[in-house]
PDB file of N, CA, C and O in Angstrom:
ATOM      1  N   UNK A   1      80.046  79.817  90.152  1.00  0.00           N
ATOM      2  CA  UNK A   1      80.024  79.993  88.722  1.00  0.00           C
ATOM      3  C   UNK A   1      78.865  80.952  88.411  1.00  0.00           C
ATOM      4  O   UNK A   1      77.754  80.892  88.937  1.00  0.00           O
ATOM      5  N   UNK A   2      79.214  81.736  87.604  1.00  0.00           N
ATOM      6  CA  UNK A   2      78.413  83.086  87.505  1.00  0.00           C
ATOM      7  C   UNK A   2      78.567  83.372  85.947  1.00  0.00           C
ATOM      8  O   UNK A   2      79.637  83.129  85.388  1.00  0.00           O
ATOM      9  N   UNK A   3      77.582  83.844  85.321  1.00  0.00           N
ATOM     10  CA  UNK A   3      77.113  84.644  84.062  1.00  0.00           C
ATOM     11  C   UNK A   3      76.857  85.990  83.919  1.00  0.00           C
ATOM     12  O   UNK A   3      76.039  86.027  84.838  1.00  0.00           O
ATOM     13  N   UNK A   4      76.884  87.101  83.530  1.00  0.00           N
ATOM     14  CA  UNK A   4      76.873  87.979  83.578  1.00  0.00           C
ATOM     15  C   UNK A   4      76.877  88.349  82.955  1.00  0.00           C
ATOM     16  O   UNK A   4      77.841  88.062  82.246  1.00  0.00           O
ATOM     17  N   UNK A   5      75.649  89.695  82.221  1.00  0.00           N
ATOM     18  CA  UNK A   5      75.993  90.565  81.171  1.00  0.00           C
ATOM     19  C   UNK A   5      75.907  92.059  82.354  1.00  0.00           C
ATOM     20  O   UNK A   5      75.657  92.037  83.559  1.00  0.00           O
ATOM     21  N   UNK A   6      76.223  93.273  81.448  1.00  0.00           N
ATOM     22  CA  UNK A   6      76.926  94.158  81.873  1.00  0.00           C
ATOM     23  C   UNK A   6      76.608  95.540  80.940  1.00  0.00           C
ATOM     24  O   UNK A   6      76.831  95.533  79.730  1.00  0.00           O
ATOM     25  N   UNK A   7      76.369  96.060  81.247  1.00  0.00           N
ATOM     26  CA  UNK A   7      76.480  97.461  80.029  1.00  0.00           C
ATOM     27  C   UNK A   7      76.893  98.721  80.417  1.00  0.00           C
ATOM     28  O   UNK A   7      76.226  99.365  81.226  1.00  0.00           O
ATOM     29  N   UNK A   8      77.885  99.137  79.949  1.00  0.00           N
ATOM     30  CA  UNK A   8      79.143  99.947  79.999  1.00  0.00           C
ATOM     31  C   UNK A   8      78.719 101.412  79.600  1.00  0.00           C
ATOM     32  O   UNK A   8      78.262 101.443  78.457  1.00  0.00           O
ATOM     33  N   UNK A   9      78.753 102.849  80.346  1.00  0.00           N
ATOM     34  CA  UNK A   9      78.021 103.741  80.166  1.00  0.00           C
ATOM     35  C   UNK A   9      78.031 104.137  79.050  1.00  0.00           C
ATOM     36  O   UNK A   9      79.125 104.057  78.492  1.00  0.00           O
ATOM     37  N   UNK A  10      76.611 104.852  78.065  1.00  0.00           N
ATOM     38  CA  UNK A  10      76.604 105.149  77.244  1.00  0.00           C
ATOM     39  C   UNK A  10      77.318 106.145  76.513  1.00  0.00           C
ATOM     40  O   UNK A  10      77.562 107.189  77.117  1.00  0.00           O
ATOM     41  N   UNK A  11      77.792 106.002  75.053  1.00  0.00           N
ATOM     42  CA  UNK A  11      78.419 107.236  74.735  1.00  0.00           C
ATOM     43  C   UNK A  11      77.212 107.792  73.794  1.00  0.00           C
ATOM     44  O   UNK A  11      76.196 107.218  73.402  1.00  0.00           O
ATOM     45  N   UNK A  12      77.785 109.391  73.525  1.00  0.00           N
ATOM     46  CA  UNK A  12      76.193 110.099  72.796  1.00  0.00           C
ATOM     47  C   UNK A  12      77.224 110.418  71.502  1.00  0.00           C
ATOM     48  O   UNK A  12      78.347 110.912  71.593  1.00  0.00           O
ATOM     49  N   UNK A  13      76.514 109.989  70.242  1.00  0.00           N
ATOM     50  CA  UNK A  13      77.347 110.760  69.339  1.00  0.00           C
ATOM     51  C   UNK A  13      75.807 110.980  68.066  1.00  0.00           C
ATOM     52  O   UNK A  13      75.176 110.006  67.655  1.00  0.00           O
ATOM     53  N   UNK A  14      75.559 112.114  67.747  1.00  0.00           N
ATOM     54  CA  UNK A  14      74.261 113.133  67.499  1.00  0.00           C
ATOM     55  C   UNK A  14      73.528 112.588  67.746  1.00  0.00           C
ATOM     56  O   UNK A  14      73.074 111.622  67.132  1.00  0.00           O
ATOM     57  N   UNK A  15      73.079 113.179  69.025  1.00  0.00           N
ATOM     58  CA  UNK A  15      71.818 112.435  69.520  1.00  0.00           C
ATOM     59  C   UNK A  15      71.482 111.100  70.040  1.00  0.00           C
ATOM     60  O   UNK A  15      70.353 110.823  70.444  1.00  0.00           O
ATOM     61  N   UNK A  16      72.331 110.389  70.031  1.00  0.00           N
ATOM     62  CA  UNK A  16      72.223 109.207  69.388  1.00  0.00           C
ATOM     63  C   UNK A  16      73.211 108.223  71.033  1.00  0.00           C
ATOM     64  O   UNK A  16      74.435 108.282  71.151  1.00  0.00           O
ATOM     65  N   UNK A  17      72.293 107.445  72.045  1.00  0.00           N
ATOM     66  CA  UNK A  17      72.817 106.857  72.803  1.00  0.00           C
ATOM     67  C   UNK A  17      73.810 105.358  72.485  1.00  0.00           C
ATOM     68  O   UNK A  17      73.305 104.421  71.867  1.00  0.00           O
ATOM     69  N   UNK A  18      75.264 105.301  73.001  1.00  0.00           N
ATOM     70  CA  UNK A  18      75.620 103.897  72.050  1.00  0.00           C
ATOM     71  C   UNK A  18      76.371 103.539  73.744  1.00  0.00           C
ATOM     72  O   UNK A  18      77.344 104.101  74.247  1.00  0.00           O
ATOM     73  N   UNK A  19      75.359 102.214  74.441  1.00  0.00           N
ATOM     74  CA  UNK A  19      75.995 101.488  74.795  1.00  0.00           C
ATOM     75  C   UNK A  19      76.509 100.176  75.052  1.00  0.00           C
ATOM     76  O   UNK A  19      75.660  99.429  75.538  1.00  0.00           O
ATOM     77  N   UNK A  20      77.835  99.576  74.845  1.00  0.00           N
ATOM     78  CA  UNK A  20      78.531  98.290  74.959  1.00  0.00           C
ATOM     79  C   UNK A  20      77.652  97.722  75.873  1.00  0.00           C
ATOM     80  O   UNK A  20      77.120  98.293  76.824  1.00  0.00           O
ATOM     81  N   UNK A  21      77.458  95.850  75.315  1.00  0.00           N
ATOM     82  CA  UNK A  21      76.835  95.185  76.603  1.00  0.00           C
ATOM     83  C   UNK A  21      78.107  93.990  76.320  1.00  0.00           C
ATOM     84  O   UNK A  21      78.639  93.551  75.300  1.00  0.00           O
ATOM     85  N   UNK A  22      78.230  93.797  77.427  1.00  0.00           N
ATOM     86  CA  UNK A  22      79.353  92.025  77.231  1.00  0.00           C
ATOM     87  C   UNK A  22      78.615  91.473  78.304  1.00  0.00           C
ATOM     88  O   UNK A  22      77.734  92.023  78.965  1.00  0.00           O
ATOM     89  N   UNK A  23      79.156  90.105  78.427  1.00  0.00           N
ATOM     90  CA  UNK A  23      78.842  88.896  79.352  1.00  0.00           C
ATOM     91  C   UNK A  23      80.214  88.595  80.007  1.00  0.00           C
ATOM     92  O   UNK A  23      81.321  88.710  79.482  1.00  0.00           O
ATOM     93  N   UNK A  24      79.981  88.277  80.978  1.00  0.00           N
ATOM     94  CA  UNK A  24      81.380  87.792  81.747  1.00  0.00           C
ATOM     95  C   UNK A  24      80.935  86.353  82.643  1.00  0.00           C
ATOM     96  O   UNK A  24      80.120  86.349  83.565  1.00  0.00           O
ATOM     97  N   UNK A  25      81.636  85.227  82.159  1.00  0.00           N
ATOM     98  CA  UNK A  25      81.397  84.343  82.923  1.00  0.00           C
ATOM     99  C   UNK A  25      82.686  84.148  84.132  1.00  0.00           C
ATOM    100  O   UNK A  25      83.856  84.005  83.780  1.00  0.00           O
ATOM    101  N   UNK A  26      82.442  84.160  84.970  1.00  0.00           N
ATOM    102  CA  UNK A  26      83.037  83.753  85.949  1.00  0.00           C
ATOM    103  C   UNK A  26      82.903  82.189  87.040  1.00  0.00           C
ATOM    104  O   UNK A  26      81.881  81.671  87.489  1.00  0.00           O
ATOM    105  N   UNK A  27      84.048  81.853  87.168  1.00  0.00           N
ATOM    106  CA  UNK A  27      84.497  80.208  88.204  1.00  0.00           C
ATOM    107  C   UNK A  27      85.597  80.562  88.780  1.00  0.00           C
ATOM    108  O   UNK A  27      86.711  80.603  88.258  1.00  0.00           O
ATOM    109  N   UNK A  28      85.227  80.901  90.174  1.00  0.00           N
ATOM    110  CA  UNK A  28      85.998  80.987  90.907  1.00  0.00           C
ATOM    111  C   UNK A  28      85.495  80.006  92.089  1.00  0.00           C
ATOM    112  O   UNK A  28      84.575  80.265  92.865  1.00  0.00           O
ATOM    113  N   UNK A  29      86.575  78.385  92.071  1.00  0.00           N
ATOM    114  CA  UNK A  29      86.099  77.974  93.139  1.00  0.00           C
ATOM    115  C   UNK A  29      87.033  77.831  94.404  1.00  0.00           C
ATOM    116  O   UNK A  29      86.897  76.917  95.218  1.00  0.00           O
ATOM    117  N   UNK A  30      88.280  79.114  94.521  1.00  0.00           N
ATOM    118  CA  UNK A  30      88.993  78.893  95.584  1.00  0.00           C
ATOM    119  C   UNK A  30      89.690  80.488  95.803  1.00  0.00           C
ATOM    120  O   UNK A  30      88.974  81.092  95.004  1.00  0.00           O
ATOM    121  N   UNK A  31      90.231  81.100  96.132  1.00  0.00           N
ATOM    122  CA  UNK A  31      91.031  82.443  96.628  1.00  0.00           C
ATOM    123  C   UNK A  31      91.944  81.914  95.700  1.00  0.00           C
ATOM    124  O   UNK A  31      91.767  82.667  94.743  1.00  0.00           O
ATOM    125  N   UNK A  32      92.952  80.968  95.304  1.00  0.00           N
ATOM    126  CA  UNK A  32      94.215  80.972  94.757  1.00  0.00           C
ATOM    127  C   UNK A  32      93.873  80.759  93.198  1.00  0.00           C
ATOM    128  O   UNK A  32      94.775  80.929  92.379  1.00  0.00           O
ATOM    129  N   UNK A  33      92.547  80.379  92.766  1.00  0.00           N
ATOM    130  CA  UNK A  33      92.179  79.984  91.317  1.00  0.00           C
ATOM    131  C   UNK A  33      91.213  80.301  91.257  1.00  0.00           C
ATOM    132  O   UNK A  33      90.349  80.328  92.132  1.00  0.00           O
ATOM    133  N   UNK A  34      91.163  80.727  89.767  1.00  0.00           N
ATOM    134  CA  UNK A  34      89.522  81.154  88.881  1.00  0.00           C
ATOM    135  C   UNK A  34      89.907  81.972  87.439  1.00  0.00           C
ATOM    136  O   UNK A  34      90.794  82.691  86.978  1.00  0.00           O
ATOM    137  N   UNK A  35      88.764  81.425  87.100  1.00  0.00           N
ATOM    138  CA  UNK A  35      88.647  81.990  85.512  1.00  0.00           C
ATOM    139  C   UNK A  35      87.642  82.892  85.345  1.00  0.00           C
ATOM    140  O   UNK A  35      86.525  82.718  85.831  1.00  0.00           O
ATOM    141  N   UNK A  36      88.064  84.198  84.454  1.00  0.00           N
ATOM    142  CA  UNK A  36      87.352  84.820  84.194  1.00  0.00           C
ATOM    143  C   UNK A  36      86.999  85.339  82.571  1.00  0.00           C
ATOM    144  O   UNK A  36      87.322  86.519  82.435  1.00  0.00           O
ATOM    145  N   UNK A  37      86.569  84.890  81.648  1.00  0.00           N
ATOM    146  CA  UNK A  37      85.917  85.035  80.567  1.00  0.00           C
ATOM    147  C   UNK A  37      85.013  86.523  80.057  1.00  0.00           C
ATOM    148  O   UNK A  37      83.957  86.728  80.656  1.00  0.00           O
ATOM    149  N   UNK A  38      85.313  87.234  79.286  1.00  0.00           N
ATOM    150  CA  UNK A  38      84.467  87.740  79.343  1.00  0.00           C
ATOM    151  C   UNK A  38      84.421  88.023  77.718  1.00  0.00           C
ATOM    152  O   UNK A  38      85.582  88.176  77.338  1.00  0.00           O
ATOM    153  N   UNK A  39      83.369  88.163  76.484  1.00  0.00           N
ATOM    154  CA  UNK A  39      83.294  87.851  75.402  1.00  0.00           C
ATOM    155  C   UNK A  39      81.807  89.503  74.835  1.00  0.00           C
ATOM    156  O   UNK A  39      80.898  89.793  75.612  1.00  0.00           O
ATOM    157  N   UNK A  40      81.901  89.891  74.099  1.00  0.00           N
ATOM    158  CA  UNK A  40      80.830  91.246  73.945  1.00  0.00           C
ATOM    159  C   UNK A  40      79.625  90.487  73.532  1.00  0.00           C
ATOM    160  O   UNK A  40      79.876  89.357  73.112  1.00  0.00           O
ATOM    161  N   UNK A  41      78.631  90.765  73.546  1.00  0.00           N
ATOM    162  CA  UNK A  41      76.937  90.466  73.797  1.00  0.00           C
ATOM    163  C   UNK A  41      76.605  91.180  72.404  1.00  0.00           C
ATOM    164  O   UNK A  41      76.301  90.610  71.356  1.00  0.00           O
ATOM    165  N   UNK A  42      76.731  92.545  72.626  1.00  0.00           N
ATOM    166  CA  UNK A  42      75.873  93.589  71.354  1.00  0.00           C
ATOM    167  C   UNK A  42      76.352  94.990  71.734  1.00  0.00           C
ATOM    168  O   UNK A  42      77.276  95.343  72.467  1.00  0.00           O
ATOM    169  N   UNK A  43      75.420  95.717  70.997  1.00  0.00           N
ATOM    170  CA  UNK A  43      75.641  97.338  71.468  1.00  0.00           C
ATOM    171  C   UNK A  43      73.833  97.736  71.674  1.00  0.00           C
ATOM    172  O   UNK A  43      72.989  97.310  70.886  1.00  0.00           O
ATOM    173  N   UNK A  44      73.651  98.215  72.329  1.00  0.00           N
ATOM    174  CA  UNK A  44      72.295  98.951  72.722  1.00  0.00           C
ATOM    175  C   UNK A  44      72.173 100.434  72.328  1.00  0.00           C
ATOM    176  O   UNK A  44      72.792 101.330  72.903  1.00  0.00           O
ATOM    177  N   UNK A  45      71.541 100.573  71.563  1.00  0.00           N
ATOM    178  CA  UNK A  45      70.906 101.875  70.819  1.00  0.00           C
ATOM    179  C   UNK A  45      70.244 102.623  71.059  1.00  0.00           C
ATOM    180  O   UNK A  45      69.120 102.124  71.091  1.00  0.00           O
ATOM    181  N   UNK A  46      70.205 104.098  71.378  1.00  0.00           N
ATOM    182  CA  UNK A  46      68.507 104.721  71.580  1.00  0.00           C
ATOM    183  C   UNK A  46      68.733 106.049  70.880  1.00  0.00           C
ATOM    184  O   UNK A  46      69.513 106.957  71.167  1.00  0.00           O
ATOM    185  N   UNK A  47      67.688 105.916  69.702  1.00  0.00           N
ATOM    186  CA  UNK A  47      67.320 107.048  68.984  1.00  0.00           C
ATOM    187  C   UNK A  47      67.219 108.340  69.507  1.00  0.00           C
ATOM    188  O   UNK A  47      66.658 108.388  70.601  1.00  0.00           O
ATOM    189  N   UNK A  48      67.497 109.111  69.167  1.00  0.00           N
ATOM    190  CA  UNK A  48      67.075 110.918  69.315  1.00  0.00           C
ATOM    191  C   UNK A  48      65.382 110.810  69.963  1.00  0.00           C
ATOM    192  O   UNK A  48      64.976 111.295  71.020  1.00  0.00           O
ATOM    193  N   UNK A  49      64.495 109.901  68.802  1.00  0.00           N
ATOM    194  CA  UNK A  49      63.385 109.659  69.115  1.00  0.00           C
ATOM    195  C   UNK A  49      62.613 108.851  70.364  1.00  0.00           C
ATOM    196  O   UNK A  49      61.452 108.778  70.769  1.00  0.00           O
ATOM    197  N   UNK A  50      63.979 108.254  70.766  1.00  0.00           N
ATOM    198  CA  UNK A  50      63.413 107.604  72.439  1.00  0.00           C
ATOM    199  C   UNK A  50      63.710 106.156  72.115  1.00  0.00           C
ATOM    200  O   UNK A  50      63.991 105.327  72.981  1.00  0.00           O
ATOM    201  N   UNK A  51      63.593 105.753  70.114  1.00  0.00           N
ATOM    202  CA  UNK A  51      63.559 104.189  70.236  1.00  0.00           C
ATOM    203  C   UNK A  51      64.579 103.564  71.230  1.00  0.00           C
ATOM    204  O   UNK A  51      65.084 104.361  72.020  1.00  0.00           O
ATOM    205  N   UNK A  52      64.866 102.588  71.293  1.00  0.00           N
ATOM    206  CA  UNK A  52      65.810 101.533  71.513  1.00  0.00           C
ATOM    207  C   UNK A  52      65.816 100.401  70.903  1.00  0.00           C
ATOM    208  O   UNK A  52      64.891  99.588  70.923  1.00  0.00           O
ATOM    209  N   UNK A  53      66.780 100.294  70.371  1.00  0.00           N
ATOM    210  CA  UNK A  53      67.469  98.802  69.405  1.00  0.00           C
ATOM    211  C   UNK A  53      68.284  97.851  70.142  1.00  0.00           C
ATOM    212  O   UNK A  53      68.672  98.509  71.108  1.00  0.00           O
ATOM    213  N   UNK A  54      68.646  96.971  70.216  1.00  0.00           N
ATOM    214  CA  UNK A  54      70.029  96.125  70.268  1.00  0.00           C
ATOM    215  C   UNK A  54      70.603  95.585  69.092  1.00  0.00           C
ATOM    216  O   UNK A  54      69.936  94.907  68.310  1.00  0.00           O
ATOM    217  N   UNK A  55      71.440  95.768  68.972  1.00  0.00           N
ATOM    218  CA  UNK A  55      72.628  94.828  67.782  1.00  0.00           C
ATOM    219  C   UNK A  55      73.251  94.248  68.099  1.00  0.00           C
ATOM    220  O   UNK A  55      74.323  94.736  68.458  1.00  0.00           O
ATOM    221  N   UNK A  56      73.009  92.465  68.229  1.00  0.00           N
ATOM    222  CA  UNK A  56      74.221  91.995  68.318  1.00  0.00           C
ATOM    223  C   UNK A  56      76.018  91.797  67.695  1.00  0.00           C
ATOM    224  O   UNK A  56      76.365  92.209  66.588  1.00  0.00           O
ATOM    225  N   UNK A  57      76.718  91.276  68.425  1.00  0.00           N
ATOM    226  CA  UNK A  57      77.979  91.529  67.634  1.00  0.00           C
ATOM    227  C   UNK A  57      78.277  89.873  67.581  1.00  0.00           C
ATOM    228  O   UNK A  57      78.264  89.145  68.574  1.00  0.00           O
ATOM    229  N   UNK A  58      78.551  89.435  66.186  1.00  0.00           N
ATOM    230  CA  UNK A  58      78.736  88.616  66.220  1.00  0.00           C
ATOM    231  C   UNK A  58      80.186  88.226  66.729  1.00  0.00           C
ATOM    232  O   UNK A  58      81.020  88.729  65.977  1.00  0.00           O
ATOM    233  N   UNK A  59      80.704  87.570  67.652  1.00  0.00           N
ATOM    234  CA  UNK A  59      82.076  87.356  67.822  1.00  0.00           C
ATOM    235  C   UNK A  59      82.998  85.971  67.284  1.00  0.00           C
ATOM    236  O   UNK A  59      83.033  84.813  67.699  1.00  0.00           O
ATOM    237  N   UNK A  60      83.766  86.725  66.084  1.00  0.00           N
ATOM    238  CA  UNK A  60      83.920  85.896  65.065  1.00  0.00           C
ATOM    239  C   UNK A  60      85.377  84.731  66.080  1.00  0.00           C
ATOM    240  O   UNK A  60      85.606  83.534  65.909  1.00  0.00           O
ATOM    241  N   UNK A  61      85.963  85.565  66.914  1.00  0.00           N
ATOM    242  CA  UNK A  61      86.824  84.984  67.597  1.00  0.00           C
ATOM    243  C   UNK A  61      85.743  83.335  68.290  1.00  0.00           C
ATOM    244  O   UNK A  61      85.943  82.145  68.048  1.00  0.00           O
ATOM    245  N   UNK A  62      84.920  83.834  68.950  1.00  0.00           N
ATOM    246  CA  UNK A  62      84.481  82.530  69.540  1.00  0.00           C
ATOM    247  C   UNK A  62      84.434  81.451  68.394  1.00  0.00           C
ATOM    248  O   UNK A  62      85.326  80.605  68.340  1.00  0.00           O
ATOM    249  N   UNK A  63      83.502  81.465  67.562  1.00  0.00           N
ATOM    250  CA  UNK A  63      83.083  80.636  66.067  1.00  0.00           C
ATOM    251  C   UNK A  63      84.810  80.118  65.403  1.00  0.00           C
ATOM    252  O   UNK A  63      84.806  78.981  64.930  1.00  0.00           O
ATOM    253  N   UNK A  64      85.682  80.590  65.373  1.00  0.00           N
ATOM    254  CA  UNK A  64      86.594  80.010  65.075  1.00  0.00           C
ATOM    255  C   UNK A  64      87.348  79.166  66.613  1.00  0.00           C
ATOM    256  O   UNK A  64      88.060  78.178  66.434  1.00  0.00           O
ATOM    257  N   UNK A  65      87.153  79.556  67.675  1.00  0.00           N
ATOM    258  CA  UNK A  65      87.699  78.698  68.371  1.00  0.00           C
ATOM    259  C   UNK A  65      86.691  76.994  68.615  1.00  0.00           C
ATOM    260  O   UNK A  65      87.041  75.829  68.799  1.00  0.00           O
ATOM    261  N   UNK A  66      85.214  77.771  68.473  1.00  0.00           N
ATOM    262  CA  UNK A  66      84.190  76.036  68.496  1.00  0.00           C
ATOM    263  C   UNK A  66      84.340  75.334  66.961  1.00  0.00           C
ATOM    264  O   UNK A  66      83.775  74.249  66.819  1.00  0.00           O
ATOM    265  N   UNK A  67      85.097  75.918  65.767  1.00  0.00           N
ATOM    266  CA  UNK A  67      85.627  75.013  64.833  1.00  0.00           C
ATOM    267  C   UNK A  67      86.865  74.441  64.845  1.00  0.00           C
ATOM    268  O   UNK A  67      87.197  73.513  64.108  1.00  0.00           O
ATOM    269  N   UNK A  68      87.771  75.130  65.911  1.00  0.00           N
ATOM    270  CA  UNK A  68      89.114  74.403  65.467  1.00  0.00           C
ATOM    271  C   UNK A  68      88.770  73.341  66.952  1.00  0.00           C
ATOM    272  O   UNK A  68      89.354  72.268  66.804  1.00  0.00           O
ATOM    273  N   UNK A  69      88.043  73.399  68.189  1.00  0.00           N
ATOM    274  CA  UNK A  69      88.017  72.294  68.735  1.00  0.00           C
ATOM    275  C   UNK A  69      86.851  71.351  68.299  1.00  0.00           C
ATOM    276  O   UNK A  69      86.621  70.381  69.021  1.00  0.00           O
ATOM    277  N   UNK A  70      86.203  71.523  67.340  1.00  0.00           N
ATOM    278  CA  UNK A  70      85.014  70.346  66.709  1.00  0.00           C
ATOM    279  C   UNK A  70      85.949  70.250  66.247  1.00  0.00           C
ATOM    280  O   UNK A  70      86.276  69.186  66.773  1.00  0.00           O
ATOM    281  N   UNK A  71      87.029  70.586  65.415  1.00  0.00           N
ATOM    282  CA  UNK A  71      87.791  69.595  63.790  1.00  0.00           C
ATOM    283  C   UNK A  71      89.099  68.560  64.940  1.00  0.00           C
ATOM    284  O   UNK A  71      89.894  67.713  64.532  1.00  0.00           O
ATOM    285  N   UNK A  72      88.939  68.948  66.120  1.00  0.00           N
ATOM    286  CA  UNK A  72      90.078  68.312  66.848  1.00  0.00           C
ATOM    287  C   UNK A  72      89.710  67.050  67.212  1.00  0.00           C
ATOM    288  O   UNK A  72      90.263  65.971  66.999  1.00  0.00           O
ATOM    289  N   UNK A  73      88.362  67.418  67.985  1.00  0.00           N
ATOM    290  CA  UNK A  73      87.430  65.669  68.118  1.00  0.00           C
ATOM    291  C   UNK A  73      87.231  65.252  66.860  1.00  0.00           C
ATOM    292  O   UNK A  73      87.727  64.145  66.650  1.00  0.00           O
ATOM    293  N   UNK A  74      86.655  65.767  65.902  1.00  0.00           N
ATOM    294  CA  UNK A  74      86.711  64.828  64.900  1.00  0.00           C
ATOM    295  C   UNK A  74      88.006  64.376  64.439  1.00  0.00           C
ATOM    296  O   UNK A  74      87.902  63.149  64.463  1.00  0.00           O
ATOM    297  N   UNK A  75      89.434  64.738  63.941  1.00  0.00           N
ATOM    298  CA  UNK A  75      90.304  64.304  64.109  1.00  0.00           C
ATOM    299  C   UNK A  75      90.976  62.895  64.796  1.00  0.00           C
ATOM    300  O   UNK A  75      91.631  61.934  64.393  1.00  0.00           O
ATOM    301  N   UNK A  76      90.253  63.501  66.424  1.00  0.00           N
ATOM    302  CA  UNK A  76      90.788  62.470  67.044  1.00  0.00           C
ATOM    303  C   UNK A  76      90.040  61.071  67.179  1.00  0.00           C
ATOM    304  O   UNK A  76      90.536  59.983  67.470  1.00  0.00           O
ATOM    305  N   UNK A  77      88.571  61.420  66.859  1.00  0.00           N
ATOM    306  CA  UNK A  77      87.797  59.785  66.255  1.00  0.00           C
ATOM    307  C   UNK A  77      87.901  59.408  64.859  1.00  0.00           C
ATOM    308  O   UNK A  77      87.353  58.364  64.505  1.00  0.00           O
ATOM    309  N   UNK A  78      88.601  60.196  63.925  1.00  0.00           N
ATOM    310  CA  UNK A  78      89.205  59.541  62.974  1.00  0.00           C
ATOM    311  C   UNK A  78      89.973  58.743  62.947  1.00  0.00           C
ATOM    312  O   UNK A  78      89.995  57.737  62.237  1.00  0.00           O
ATOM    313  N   UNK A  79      91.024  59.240  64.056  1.00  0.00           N
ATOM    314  CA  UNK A  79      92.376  58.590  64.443  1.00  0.00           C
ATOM    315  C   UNK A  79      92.132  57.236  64.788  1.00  0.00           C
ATOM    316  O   UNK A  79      92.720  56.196  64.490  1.00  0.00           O
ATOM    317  N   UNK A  80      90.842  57.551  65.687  1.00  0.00           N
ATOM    318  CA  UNK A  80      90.648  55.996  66.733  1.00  0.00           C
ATOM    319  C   UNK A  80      90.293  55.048  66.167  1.00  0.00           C
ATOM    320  O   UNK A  80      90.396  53.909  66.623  1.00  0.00           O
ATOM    321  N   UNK A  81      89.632  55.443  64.664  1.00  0.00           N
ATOM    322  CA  UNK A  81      88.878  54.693  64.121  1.00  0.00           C
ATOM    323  C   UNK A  81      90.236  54.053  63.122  1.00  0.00           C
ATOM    324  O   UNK A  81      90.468  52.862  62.909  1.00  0.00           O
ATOM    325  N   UNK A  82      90.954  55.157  62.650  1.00  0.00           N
ATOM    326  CA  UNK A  82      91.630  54.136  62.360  1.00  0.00           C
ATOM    327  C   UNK A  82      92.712  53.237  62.371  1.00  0.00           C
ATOM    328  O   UNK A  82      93.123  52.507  61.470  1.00  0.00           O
ATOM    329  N   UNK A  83      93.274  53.461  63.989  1.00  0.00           N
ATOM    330  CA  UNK A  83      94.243  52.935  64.727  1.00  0.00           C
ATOM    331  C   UNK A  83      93.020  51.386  65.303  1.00  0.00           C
ATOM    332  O   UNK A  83      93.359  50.210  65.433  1.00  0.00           O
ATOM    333  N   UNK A  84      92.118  51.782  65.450  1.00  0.00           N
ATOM    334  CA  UNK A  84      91.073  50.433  65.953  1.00  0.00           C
ATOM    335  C   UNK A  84      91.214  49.089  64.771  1.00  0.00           C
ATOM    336  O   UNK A  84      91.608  47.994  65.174  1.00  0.00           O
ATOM    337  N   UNK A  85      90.921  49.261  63.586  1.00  0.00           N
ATOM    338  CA  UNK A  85      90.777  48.560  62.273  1.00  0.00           C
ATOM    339  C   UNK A  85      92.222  48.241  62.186  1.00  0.00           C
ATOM    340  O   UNK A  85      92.345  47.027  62.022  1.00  0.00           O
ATOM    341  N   UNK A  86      93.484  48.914  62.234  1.00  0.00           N
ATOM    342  CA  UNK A  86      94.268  47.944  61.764  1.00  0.00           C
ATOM    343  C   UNK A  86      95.287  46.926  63.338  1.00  0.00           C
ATOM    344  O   UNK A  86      96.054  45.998  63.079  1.00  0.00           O
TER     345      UNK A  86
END
């Protein structure tokens, strides 16, 4: 099981360095199976002037998938709770 970020060669548009960073998690615990994940980090910046920035990207895809499985557990201890009581 492995984590990984990554940054993807820069493109120049005036002056101006822009490169992609993602993360890739990887589980591979056999030759016939494994998962590979991989989700964007930010973009990395460097000014005409030499600065360097990062911006993250928020990834709105993840945030809706950790709400629809929190509303599922909660759901399902609603359920329990109230299949338990009657």
């Amino acid at each position: 099981m492995t984590l990984q970020n990554t940054n993807r060669p820069p493109v120049k548009w005036r002056g101006y360095q822009i490169s992609p960073v993602a993360q890739a998690f990887r589980f591979v615990p056999s030759a016939q199976f494994g998962i590979i994940w991989n989700r964007p980090v930010g973009v990395q910046v460097q000014t005409p002037q030499g600065e360097t920035q990062f911006l993250p990207v928020h990834d709105l895809t993840r945030i809706i998938q950790v709400i629809i499985i929190l509303s599922g557990l909660f759901l399902l201890f609603l359920l329990k709770l109230i299949y338990k009581r009657s």
